[in-house]
N, C-alpha and C positions, 0 to 999 in steps of 0.2 A: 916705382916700376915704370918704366919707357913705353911711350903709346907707339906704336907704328907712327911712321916717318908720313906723315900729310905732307903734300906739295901745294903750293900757291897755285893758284886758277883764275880762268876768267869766268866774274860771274856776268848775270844778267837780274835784273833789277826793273821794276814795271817802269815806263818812261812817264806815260801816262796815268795821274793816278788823280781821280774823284770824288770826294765822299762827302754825300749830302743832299741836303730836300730837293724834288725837283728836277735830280740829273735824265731822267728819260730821256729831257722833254729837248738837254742840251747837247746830245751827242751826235745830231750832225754837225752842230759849230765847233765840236773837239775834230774830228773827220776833217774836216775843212782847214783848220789848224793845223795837221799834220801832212795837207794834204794827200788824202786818203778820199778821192773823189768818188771812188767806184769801191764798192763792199758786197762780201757774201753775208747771207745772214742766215744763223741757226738759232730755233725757236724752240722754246721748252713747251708742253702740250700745253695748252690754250692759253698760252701770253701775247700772241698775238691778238685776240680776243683784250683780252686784259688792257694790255700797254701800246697797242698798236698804232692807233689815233695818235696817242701824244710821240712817240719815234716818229713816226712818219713825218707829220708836220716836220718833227726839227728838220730832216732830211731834203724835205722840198724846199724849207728855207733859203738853203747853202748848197741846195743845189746837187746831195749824190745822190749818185745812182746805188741801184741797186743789181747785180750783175747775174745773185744766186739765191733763194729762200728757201726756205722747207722747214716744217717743223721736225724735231728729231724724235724717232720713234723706235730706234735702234742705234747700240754702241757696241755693233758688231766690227770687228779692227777689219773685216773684209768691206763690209759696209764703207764704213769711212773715206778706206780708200778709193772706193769707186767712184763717190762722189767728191772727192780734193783735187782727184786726175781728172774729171770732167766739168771744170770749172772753168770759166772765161780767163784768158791772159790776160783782160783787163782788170782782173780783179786785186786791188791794189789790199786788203784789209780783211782778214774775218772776225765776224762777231758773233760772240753767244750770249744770248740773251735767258735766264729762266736758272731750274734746278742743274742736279751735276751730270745729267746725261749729254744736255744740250751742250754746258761746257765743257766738257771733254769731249763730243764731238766735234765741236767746234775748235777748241784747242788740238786736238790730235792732227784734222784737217790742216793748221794753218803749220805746223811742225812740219809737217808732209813737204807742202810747199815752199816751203822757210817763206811763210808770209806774215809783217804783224796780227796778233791774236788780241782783239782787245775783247775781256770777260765783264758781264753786265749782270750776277747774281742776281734772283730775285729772293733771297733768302740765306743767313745765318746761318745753316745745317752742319756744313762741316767747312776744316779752311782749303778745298780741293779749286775754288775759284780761284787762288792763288797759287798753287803749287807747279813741280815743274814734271807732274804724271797727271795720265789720264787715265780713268778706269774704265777698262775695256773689256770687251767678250771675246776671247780667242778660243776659236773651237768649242764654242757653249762656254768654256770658263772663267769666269770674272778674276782679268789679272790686271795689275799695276802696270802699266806700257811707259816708258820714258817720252818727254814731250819738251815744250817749254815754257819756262814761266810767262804769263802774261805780256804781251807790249804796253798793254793798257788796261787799267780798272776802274771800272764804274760803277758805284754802288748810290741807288736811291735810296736814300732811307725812308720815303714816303712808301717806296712798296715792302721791305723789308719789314718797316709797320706792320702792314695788313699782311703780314704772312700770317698762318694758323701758327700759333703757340709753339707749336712742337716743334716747330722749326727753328725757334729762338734755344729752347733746351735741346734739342739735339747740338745744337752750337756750343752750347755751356758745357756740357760734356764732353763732345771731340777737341774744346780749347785746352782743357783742364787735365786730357791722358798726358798733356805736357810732362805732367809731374811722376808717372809712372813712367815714360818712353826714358826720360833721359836718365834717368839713375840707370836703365838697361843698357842703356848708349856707353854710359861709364863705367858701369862692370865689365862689360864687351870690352872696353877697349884697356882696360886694367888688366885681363887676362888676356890681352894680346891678339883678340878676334877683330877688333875691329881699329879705325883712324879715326879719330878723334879730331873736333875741330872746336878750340874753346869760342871763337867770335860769335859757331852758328850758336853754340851752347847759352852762350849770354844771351845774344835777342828773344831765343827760343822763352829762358825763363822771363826777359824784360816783357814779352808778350803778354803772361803773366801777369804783371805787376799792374798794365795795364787794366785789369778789370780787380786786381785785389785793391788796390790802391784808390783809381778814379771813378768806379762804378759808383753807381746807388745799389741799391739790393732788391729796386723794384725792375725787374727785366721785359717787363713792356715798357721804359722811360726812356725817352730820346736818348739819353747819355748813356744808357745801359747799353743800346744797340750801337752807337757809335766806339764803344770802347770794346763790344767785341767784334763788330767788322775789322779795327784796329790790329784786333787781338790774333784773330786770324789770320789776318792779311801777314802780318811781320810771322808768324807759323809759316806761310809758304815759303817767305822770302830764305828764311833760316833752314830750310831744305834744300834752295837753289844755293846756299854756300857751303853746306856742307856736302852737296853733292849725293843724297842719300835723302831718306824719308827720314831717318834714326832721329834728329829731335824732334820729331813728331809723333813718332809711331815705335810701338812697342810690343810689351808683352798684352797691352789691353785689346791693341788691334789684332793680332792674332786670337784672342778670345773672340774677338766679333767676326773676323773672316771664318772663321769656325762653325759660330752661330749659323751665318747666311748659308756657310753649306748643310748641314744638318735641318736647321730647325724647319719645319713647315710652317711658321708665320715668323719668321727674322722682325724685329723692331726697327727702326729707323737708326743708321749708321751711329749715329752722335752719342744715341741714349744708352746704346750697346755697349760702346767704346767707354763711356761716362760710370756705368755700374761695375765695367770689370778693373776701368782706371784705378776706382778706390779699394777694391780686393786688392789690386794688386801691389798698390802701397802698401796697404798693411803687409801683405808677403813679404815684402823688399824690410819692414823698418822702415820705410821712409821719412826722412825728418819732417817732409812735407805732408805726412798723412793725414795729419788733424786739422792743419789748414785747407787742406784740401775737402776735408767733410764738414768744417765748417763754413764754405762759402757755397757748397751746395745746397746746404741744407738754407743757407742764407736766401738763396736765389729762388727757394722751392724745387728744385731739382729731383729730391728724392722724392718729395711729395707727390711731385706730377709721375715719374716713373712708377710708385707704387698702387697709382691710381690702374694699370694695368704693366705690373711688376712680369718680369722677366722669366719661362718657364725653367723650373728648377732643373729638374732633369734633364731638358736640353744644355743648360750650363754647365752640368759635368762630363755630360756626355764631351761638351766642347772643350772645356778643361783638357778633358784626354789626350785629345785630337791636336789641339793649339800646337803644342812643340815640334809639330813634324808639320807646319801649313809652309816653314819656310826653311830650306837647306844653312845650315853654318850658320844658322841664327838664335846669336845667345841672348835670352831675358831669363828673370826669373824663374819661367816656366820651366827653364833647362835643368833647375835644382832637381835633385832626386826626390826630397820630398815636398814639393811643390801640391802635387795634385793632393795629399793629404794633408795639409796645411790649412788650402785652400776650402779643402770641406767641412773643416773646423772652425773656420771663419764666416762658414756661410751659414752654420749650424747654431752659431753662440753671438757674432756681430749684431745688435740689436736694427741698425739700420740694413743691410744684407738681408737680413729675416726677412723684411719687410718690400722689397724692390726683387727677390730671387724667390720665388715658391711655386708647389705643385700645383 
């Protein structure tokens, strides 16, 4: 069967790219590098507290300025802009420093202005430090906003360490919906809904391979965290080529957009996207489904999820709801008997049992 007709495009690719012990401490000698003498800076809540001492120094070393601060307390798209139009002309750079609020304010801002965006994660959680969206509030409601990929990425692995736990498994999870998103992507585009692009397709699963292959299985281990900042990173890029979220994002993410709006205690994005990834292999057949449960289970993944498992009831509820969160958007969910499938799965799955309950 014939995908829709893809066209060649210009992509964008981070120029600047980091990863390793110690970077805080060097990113006013990357700034100076690029000459990038004057910067806005966006702070995730108490990192400047945290990281602030060692940025700074590098900063005074080489000499930038600093033009705009503020920690970010809101990713309201009105917000945002208020503060990108009210920024100095001299402002050659924005950076965001911290969680995915700060970066996507900070990214959305520097989109606004077509200024470079260099993103400085302090944490693993999902791959949105890389991607070429921000998630935003429009009119109270948490939407996907188009943006653009990175100019630059920084990631210390010395803080990414001390991140709490969760934030390394929220990571393991949102890398791993890889495996339910793109079987969706290829259905979709087998039945003629959607353009297909095999180059993003390959990275997206090389991503992959990246933590199947060269990990360890202990995921506090230096090599563990470097293979999936790795993992994620090529996750964004493979969005900015194919032009869409689709090999990233799937029928799992509509399980968790779902959650956030229903549930009154939502879990952390990753671990969300991570328990419905592997439902939702099984739904599909996935060839990848066992491998998939076997390196979570490898990583403790499920273990830590079922230390405070996911409310059962809200997950059908969400089930429900999933297929209408996004217009002309085919996954699995779109099968007719999807939602009774899926509850037979959650019923009888021995690991499901155990991560889904009342």
């Amino acid at each position: 069967m014939k995908y829709p007709l893809s066209i060649n495009r210009q992509i964008n690719i981070p120029y600047l790219l980091k990863i390793g012990n110690g970077k805080i401490a060097k990113i006013g000698r990357y700034m100076f590098d690029k000459d990038m003498l004057e910067i806005a800076v966006f702070w995730g809540e108490g990192m400047p507290q945290i990281l602030g001492k060692t940025f700074y120094k590098g900063l005074k070393e080489y000499k930038i300025k600093i033009s705009h601060e503020q920690t970010v307390d809101s990713i309201a798209i009105e917000d945002i802009t208020k503060t990108a139009f009210s920024l100095p002309s001299t402002t050659k750079a924005i950076i965001g420093i911290g969680g995915g609020k700060a970066l996507d304010f900070a990214k959305y801002a520097a989109y606004l202005l077509k200024l470079p965006y260099i993103s400085v994660p302090t944490s693993t959680s999902n791959d949105g430090f890389c991607s070429p969206s921000s998630s935003l509030t429009v009119a109270g409601e948490r939407k996907s906003i188009k943006s653009s990929i990175p100019y630059g990425v920084v990631v210390d692995l010395d803080v990414v360490n001390s991140s709490p736990i969760i934030f390394l498994y929220s990571g393991v999870g949102d890398m791993f919906s890889k495996v339910s998103a793109l079987w969706d992507w290829k259905q979709a585009a087998l039945k003629g809904l959607e353009k297909y692009n095999d180059f993003a397709s390959m990275l997206s699963y090389n991503s992959l391979d990246l933590l199947y292959i060269r990990h360890s299985n202990d995921i506090t281990s230096p090599q563990f965290q470097r293979s999936l900042v790795n993992s994620l990173l090529y996750s964004g890029i493979a969005m900015e080529i194919a032009g869409t979220s689709r090999p990233a994002s799937g029928s799992e993410h509509l399980i968790s957009h779902a959650l956030d709006k229903i549930s009154a205690h939502p879990q952390m994005h990753g671990l969300q996207v991570g328990v419905a990834s592997y439902l939702c292999a099984r739904l599909q057949n996935n060839d990848a489904a066992d491998d998939l449960r076997d390196i979570l289970q490898k990583v403790g993944f499920f273990d830590f999820v079922a230390k405070n498992p996911l409310n059962k009831q809200d997950f059908l509820n969400a089930l429900k709801i999933a297929p209408q969160i996004k217009d002309n958007y085919y996954t699995i969910l779109s099968e007719p008997k999807s939602y009774k499938n899926a509850v037979k799965l959650i019923e009888k799955d021995e690991i499901l049992q155990k991560i889904i309950k009342d």
